[in-house]
N, C-alpha and C positions, 0 to 999 in steps of 0.2 A: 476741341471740336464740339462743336453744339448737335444734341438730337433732338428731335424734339418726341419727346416720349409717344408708343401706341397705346390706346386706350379701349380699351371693352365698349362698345356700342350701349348703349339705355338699353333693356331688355323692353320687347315686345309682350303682350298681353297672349298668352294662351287660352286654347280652350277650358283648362284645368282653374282660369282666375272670372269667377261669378261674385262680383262684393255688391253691396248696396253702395248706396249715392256716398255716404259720407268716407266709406272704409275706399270706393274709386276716388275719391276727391285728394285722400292722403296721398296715392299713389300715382296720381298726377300731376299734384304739388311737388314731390321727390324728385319726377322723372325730369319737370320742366327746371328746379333747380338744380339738377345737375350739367345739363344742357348747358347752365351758367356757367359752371364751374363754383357757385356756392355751395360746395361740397361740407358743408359742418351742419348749414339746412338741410340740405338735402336729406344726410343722415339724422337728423330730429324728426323729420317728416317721415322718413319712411318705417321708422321705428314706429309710430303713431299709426300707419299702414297695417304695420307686424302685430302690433295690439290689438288689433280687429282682428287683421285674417293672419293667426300665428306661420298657416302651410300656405299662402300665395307662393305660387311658383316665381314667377316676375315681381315681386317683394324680396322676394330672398335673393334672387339675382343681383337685384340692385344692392342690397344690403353689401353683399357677396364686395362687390365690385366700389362700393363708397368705401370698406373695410380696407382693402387692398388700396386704394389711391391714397386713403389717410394712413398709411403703414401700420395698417393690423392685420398684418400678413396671417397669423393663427386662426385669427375669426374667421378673416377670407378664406381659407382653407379649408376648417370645418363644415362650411357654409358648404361650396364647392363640391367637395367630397360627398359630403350628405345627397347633391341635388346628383350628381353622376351616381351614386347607390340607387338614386329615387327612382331615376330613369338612365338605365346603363347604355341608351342610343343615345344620351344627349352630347351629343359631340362640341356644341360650343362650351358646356363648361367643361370639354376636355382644352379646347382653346384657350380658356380664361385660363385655365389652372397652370397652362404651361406659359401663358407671357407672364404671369405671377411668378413663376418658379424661374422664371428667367431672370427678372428683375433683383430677384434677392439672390441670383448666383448660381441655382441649383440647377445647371444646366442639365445633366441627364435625367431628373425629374421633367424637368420642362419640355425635353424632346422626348422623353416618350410617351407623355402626358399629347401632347403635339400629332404624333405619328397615331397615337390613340383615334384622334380625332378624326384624322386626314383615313383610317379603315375604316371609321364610322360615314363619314361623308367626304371622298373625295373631293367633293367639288365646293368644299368649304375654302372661299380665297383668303378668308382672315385666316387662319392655321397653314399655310401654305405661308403667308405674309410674316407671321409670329414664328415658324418655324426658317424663316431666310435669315429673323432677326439670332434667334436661338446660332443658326451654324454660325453664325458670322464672329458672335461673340467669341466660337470654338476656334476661330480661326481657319473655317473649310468655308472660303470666301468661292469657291468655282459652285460646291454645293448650295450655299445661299443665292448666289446670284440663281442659279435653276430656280429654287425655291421660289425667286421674286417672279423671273419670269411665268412661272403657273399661277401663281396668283392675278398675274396682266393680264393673260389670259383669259380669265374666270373673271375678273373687274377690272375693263381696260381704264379705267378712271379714279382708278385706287391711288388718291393723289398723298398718303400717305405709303404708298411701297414704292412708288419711284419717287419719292425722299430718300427711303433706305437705302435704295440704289446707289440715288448719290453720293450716303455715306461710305456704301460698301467702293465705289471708285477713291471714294476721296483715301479711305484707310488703305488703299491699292498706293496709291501715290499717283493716280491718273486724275487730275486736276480740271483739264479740258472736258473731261466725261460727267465726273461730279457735277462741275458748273451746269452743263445742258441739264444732268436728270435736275439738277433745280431747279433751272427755268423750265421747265416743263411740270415741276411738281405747284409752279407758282400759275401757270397759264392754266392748272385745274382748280388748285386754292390761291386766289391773289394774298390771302392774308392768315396763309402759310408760313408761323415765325419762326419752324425750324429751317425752314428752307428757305428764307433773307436772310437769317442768319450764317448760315453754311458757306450761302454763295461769297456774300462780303467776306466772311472772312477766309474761304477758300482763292478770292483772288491774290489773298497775302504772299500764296505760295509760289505763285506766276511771278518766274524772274521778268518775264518779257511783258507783263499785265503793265500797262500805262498807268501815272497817279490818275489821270482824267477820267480814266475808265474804275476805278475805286471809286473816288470820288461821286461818278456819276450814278453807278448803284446804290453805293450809299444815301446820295440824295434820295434816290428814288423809292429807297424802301423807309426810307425815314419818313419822307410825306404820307405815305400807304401808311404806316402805323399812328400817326395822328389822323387822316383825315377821317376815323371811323370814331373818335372821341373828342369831348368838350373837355378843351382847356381850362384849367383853374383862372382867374386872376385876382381870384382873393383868399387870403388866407390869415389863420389867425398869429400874426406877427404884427411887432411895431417897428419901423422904419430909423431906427437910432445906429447909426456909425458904430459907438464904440460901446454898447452895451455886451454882455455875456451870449454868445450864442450857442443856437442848438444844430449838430453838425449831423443828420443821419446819413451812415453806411447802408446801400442795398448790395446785398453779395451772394451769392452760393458758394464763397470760398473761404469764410470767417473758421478756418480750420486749418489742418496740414494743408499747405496748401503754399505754391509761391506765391500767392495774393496773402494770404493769412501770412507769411515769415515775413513780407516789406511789413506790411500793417503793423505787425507787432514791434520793427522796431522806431517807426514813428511814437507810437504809445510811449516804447521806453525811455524816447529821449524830451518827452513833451515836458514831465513833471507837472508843476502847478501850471495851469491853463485857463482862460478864460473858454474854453469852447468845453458844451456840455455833450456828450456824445449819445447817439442810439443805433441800434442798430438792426434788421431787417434780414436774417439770413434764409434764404433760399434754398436751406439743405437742410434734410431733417435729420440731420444726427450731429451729435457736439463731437470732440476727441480732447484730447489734453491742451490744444493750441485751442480751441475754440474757450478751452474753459479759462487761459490766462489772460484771453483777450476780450472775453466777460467781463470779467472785472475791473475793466475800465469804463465801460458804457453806462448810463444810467436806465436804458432802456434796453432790452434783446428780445427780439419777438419773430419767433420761426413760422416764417411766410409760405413756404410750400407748397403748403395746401390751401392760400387763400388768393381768392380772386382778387383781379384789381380794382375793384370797387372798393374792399373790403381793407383792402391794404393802401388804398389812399385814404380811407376814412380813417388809417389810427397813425400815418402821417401827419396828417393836419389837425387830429387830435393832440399828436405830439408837438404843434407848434413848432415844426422842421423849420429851419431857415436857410440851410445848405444843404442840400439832398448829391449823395457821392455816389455816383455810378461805379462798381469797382470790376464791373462785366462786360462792358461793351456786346461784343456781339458774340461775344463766348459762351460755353455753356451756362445754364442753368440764373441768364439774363432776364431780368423784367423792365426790359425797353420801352414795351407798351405800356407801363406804368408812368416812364417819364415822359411819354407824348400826352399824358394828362397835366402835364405840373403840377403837381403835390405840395409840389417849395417855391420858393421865391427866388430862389438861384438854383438852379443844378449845373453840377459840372462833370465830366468825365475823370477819370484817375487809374492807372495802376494796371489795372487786370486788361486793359487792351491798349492798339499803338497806333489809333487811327483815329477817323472821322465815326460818330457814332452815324452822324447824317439824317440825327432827327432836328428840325429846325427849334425846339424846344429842350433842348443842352446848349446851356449857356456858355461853359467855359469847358476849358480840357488841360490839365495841367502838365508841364512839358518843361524844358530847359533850353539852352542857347544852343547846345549840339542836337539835340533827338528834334529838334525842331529849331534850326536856322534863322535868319531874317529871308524872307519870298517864300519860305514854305506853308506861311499861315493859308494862302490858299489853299491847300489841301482838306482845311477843316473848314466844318461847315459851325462849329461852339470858335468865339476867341480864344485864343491861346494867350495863359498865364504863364511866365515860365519862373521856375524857382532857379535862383541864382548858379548853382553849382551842377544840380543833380536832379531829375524828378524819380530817383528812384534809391534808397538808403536798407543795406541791408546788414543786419547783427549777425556778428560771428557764433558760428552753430554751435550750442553747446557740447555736442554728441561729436564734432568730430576727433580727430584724433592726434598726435605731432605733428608736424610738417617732417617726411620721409627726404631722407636723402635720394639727391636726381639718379634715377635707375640708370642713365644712360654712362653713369660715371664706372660703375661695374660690370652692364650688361656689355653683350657683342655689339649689339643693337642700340639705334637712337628709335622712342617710341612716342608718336604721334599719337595720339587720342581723340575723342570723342564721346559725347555724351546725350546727344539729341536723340529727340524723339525721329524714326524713320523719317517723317513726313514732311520733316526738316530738309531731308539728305536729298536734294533734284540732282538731275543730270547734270545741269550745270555746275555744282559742287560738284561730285561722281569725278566729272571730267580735268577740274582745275586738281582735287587730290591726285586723281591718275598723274600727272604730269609730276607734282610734289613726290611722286612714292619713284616714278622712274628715273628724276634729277636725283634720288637717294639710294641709291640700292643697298643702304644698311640700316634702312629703316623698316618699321611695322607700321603700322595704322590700327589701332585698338578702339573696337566702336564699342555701345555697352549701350543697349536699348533695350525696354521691356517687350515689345511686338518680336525682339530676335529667341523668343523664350519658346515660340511656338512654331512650329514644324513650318506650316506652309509660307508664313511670311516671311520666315530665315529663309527658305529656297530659295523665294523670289527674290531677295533682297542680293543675296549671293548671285544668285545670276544678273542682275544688274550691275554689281560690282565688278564679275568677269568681263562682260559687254563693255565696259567702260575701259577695259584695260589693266585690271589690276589685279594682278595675282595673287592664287589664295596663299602663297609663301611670306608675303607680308600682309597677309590680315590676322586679326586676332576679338574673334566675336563673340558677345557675351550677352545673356539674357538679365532680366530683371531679380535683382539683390536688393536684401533689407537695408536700411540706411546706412547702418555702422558700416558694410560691406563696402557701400558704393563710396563713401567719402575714402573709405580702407585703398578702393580701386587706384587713386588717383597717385600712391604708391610706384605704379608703375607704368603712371606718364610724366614722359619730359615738360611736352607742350600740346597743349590742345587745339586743335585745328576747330574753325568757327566754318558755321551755317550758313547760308546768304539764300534769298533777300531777308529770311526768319532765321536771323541769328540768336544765339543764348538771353537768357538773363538770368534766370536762379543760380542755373550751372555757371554761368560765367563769374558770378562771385565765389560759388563756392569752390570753384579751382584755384581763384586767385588764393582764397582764405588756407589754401592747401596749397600753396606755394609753386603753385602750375601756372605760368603765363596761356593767358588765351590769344592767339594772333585769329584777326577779325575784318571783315573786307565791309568798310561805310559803306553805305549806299542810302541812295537819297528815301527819302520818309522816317518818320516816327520809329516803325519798327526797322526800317535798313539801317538805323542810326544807332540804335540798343547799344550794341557792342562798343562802335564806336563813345558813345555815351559813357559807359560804364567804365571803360580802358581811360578816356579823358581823365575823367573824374579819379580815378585810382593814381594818375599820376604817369603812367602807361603808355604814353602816345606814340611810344618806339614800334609797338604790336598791334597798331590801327593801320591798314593796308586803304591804299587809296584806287588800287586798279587788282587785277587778276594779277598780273604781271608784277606790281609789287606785291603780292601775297604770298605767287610764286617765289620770287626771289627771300622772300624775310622769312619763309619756312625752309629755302635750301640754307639759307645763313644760319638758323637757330640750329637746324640737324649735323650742324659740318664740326667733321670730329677734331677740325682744329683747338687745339688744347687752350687758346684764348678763350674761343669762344665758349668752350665747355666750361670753365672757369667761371666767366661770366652769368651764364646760367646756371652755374652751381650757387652763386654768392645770392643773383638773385633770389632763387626759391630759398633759399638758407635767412633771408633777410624781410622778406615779403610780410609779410604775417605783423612784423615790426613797423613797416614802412604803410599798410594797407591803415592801419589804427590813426594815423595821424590825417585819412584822405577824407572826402567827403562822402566816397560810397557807403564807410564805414562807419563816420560820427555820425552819430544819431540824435545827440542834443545839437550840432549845427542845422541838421536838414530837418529837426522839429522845429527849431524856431524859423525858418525859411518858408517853411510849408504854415507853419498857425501865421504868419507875417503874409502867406499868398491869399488865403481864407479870410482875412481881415480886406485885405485891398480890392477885392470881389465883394464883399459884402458893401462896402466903401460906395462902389459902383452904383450898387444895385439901391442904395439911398440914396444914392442921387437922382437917380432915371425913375423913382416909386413915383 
């Protein structure tokens, strides 16, 4: 889910700031390049500001607030603290200080730095707005929602808090509600890209959302992000077939990450390559995956904090030739990047299962199942599809044997699950109800990180009751460190799949842990994941074509006829064996498939230059 982060307003001039001409010139150079988002200027300029007038009040603000965007959380803090000592009514850097403290985690800092603010000036609607954001994080979503609505209140056109809203519906699992506060946070900001983003990809969750109607917002917010920018159409590349190319990755997920775990095993299976790689990551901090998938790139330059101006001038300094969107409309996205062209080809890949819907993504890479023949309409880029798979995942180092099937000792036969909540609609809800009532010697084992916290396990649970299922077969577990969670899968039979956003990390990593996923096709890109994934593994026993076949092939896999337990015991005993030899799993077949796709696109694109 995409936010699109709140940000501290440019501080205003006080009484307290008297400069001459040149010492105001620094600090209007500052204010008006941050307004850009050329935030690394901004901060030279305002520094230059601080050299004249060391105690400007609105100098130090800004500094305060350029410190914290570029992650110098300590500066910004001393900064802060200093200017609340200076003057103990200043209630917006009690606000600054608590969406800072929010940001890096330190939630009761932050709230009552927040509540600070809110004695100081009631009627301050940004601290009302940062503090909805603060509860929400805590998981007291009744309390933030209050929160936002006083802040509406105070600024009926705070077209950044009924954003939040739509988050705070969307992390609800009320879909229809999200969608509206987007369009309404779009009818105050048209070019509002957390909130295009939100919506598109919150129609994903809509079993009954039509492709036409994806499709058609997509188009619509694709055009809105180009028509406010000039297209490239030239750039520094030569038009040669079969010479060496340069392929850049933009991502905010070049880390742990399921974008960062496919990536890595494309790398591993590439070896010697003609493609030279860079890369562009969107996140300002590396981890152990970011650091092994470094050292493949010849370039890595942490974009974050730079505007897209800034960050198409060291594209096409980089003489890109295939620019890979690894985001789609997902978080921590630079879409508005690719409605400039940067490169000479861009294409879609990986990190999303849809149309981006900007008419400047040329291609989107796919396979014969996650994208059929008649499904191209769907996409607004051609679709390339790689022979087998468009998606290849390496066995996790960290996991651990494949366990023997619990169901062969236990009383009980144990369904699973692994999805994030937002996954789990009514429409799932309902088709398990039916699976747990045709079983009554089963469990359903969910295992989400949102079930770790008080208020959204209630709610969760009461939806589960509503649906019909009772709490005698459930078994619910909050978020666990990785050894854990691969440990979990110990005591599942079979995992029960998501629809219309079904698996894909987790769907491998059950397979790789000798747990079949039974999965229900459905038509698009992401209704097809599963099925995709199960193809490709070899699997198609466990690919459901209706509710009714899904029903039926989860009461056959739970039925304690000792054939069939058998069967399922050989499988997962044999999996792990039989996965090594499929496509999902070779990673030098799906490297040369995919440097074979990159070639036949570039192919193109000499032709049409």
């Amino acid at each position: 889910m995409t936010r699109k982060p709140s940000r501290p307003k440019p501080p205003t001039s006080t009484r307290e700031d008297v400069f001459d001409r040149p010492t105001a010139e620094w600090l209007e150079r500052a204010v008006a390049l941050f307004r850009r988002r050329d935030l690394h200027a901004a901060d030279q300029a305002i520094d230059q500001h601080l050299a004249r007038a060391p105690q400007s009040w609105t100098g130090l603000c800004l500094k305060a607030i350029l410190a914290a965007e570029t992650h110098r959380e300590v500066q910004a803090e001393q900064i802060w603290l200093q200017l609340v000592e200076r003057n103990p009514a200043y209630a917006e850097g009690h606000t600054n200080l608590g969406l800072m403290y929010k940001r890096m985690g330190r939630l009761d800092e932050a709230e009552a730095h927040l509540r600070k603010a809110l004695a100081l000036a009631p009627g301050l609607s940004g601290a009302h707005h940062n503090l909805g954001m603060v509860l929400m994080d805590r998981g007291r979503m009744d309390d933030a929602l209050a929160s936002f609505e006083r802040a509406l209140e105070l600024e009926p056109d705070a077209a950044q808090t009924r954003f939040n809203i739509g988050v705070l519906w969307q992390g609800r699992m009320q879909f229809d509600r999200a969608c509206a506060a987007y369009r309404e946070t779009l009818q105050l900001a048209p070019s509002h890209q957390g909130a295009m983003n939100n919506l598109v990809f919150c129609l994903q969750y809509l079993p009954d959302c039509a492709p036409e109607t994806r499709l058609a917002v997509a188009r619509e917010l694709g055009q809105s992000l180009c028509a406010s920018v000039t297209q490239r159409s030239a750039w520094n590349v030569t038009f040669e077939p079969s010479r060496r190319l340069r392929v850049g990755f933009v991502s905010g997920d070049l880390r742990t990450h399921p974008v960062g775990y496919f990536l890595e095993t494309l790398f591993r299976g590439l070896g010697q390559t003609a493609l030279e790689f860079h890369a562009y990551s969107n996140h300002p901090t590396d981890d152990e995956l970011s650091a092994r998938l470094r050292s493949r790139f010849a370039g890595w330059h942490h974009v974050d904090t730079w505007n897209d101006d800034a960050l198409e001038a060291r594209i096409v300094a980089d003489g890109i030739d295939v620019l890979v969107d690894l985001a789609g409309h997902s978080a921590l996205n630079r879409l508005p990047l690719f409605a400039r062209r940067p490169a000479p080809v861009q294409l879609s890949w990986l990190g999303y299962f849809a149309t981006t819907g900007l008419p400047t993504m040329d291609w989107v890479l796919a396979d014969p199942v996650c994208v059929p023949p008649g499904e191209e309409k769907w996409f607004m880029e051609k679709v390339e599809r790689l022979p087998h798979t468009r998606l290849c995942f390496a066995p996790p180092p960290n996991a651990p044997p494949v366990s023997p099937m619990p169901a062969a000792t236990a009383d009980h036969f144990t369904f699973g699950c692994f999805q994030d909540l937002a996954k789990i609609n009514d429409e799932v809800l309902a088709l398990w109800s039916q699976v747990l009532a045709a079983c009554p010697h089963a469990v359903l084992r969910l295992q989400s990180a949102p079930l770790t916290r008080p208020e959204p396990r209630e709610r969760f649970v009461k939806r589960l009751l509503d649906a019909g299922i009772s709490t005698a077969q459930l078994r619910l577990f909050g978020s666990v460190a990785r050894e854990s969670y691969f440990a979990s899968y110990a005591e599942v039979d079979v995992v029960l799949d998501t629809f219309p956003y079904p698996g894909g990390t987790t769907t491998c990593e059950a397979l790789w842990m000798g747990v079949p996923t039974l999965t229900l096709a459905q038509p698009g890109m992401l209704g097809r994941q599963g099925e995709g994934l199960l193809a490709a593994a070899g699997l198609a026993d466990w690919i459901a074509r209706s509710k009714e076949q899904y029903l039926t092939k989860a009461i056959r896999a739970a039925s304690p006829d000792p054939r069939v337990r058998k069967g399922l015991a050989d499988l997962r005993a044999g999996l792990r064996d039989h996965l090594a030899t499929t496509a999902v799993f070779d990673a030098r077949r799906f490297a040369m498939d995919w440097e074979s796709a990159i070639r036949r696109i570039w192919e193109w694109r000499c032709k049409v230059a």
